[in-house]
C-alpha positions in Angstrom: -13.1 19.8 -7.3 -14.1 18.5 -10.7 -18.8 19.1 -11.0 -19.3 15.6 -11.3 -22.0 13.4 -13.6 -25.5 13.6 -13.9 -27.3 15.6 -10.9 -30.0 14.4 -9.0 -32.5 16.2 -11.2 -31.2 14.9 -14.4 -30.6 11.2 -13.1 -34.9 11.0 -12.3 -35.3 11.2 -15.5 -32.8 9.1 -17.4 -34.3 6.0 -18.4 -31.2 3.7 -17.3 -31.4 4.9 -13.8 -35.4 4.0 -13.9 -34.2 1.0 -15.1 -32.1 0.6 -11.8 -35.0 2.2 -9.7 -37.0 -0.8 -11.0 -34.3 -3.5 -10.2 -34.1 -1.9 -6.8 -35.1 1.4 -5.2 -31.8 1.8 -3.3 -30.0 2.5 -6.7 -30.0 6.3 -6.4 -28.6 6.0 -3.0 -26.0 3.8 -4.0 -25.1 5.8 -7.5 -25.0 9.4 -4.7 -22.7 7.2 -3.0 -20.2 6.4 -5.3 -20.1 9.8 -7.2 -19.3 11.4 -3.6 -16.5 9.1 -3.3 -15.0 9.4 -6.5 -15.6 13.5 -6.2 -14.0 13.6 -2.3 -11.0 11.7 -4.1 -11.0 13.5 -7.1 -10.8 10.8 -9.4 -12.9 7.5 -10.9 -11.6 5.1 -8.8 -13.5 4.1 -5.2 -10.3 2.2 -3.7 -10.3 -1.5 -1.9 -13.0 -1.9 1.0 -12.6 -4.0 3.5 -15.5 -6.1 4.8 -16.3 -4.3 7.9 -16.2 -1.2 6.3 -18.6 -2.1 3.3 -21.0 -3.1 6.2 -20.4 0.2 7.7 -20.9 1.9 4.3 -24.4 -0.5 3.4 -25.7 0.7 7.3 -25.2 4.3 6.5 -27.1 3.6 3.0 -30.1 1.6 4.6 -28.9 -2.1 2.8 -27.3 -4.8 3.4 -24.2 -6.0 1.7 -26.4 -8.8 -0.3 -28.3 -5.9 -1.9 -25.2 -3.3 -3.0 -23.9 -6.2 -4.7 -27.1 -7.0 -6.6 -27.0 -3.3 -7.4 -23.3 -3.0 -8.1 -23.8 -5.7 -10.9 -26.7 -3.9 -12.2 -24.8 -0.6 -12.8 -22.0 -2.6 -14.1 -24.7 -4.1 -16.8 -25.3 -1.1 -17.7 -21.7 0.1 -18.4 -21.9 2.4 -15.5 -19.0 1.2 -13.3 -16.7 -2.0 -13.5 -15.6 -4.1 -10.9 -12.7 -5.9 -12.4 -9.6 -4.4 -11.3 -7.7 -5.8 -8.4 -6.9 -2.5 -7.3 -10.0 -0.9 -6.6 -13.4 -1.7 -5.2 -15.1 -0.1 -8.5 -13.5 2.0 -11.3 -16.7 4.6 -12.9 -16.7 4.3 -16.9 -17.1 7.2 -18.7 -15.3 9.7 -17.2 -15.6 12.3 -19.9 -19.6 11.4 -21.3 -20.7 11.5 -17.3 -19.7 14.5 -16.9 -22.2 17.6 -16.6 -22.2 20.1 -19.1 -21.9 22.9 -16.2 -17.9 22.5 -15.6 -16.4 25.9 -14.6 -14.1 27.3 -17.4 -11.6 26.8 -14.8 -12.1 22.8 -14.4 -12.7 23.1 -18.3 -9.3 24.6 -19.0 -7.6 22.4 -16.2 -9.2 18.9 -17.7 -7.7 20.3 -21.6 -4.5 21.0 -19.8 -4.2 17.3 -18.7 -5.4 16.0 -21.9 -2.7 17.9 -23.9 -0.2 17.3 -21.4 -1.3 13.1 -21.5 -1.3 13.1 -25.1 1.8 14.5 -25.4 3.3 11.6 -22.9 2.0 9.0 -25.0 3.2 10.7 -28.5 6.6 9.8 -26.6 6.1 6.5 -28.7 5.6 4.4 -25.3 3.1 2.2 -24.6 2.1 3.3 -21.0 -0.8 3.4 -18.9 -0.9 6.6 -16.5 -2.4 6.1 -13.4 -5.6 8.3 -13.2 -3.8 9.4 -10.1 -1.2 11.4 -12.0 -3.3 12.3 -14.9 -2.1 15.8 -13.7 -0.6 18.7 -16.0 2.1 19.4 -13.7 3.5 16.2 -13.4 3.1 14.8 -17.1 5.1 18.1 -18.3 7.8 17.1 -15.5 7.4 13.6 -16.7 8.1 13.7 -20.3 11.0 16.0 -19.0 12.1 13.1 -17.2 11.7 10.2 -20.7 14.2 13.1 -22.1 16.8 13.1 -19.0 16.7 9.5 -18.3 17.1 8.3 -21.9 20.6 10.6 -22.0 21.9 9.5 -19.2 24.7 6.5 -19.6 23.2 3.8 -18.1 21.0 2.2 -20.9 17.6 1.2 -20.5 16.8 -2.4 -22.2 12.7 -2.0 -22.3 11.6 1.5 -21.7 7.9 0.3 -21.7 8.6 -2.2 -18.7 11.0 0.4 -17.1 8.7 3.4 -17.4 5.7 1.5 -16.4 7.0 0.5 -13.5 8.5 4.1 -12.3 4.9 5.5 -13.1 3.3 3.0 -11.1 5.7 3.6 -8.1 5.1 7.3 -8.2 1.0 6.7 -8.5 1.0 5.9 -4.6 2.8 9.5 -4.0 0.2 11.5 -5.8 1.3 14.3 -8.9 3.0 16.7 -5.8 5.2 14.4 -4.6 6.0 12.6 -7.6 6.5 15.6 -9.3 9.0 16.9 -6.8 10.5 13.3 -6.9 11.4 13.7 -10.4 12.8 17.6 -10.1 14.9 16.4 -7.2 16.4 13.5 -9.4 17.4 15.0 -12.2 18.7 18.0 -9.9 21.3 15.9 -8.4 21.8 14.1 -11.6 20.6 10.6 -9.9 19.7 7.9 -12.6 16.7 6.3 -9.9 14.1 7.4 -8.0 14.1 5.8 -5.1 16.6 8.4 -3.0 14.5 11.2 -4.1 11.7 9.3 -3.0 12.9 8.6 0.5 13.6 12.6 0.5 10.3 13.7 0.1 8.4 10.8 2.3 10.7 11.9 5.0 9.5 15.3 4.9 
């Protein structure tokens, strides 16, 4: 697990989250909230919520869906979170600045890793947007293995950025695992898709 944003003790005393305190004195129990969600999923996104269970979740927090709202929109005034993506409930900005300065040289070296690995995906001349999802070492190395074995094979690709995209956001519901083992499996056989390798490994 990624050590994630400002702790409790740092957040008292940052003059944006006084702001919020000001606006509403739920905000710290709201902002403990999300980060536990985005660190149980190990990622920024808080995914879709359904109506019952944002009651649920404003019960728990002592509010009421009226005043997370008011609160949501404050945070996203600040540049905290945004709310605009049709996927997701709430996407946290910032991933890298909110980060605390106590990472584990482990997490450290693992976040470089996936930077290179990213970088090294998009130096592939495509214009692609990797799910955070599969922003993973393991399966971007497999991945631009797989730009390499698809472009050889016979059957020509007429836009790679459409193609690509859409592969990537196929495997993004799989996780880097399973994707990863979707991609070994299809150019072990040789295949030119994904979808048989992906039947394969949900069948497991």
């Amino acid at each position: 697990m990624k050590v994630w944003y400002k702790t409790s003790s740092h957040q008292m005393d940052d003059p944006e989250m006084e702001y919020l305190q000001s606006i509403d004195c739920a905000s710290c129990a709201v902002w403990e909230w999300v980060k536990g969600m985005c660190k149980q999923r190990d990622e920024c996104h808080i995914p879709d919520i359904g109506k019952v269970e944002l009651k649920m979740v404003c019960r728990r927090l002592g509010i009421d869906a009226d005043r997370m709202k008011k609160i949501v929109e404050e945070m996203e005034g600040l540049g905290w979170v945004d709310t605009s993506p049709d996927d997701c409930f709430m996407r946290v900005l910032k991933w890298d600045t909110w980060q605390t300065n106590f990472r584990s040289s482990e997490s450290d070296a693992a976040r470089k890793k996936n930077s290179y690995w990213k970088a090294k995906v998009e130096g592939e001349g495509l214009k692609l947007n990797v799910p955070a999802s599969l922003q993973e070492a393991g399966f971007l190395k497999e991945w631009k293995v797989w730009i390499d074995y698809r472009r050889s094979h016979s059957a020509q690709i007429a836009d790679e950025s459409i193609f690509f995209q859409k592969q990537l956001n196929w495997l993004s519901r799989m996780g880097p695992r399973k994707a990863r083992e979707v991609l070994e499996i299809t150019m072990r056989n040789s295949w030119q898709g994904l979808e048989a390798a992906g039947k394969m490994v949900s069948e497991k």
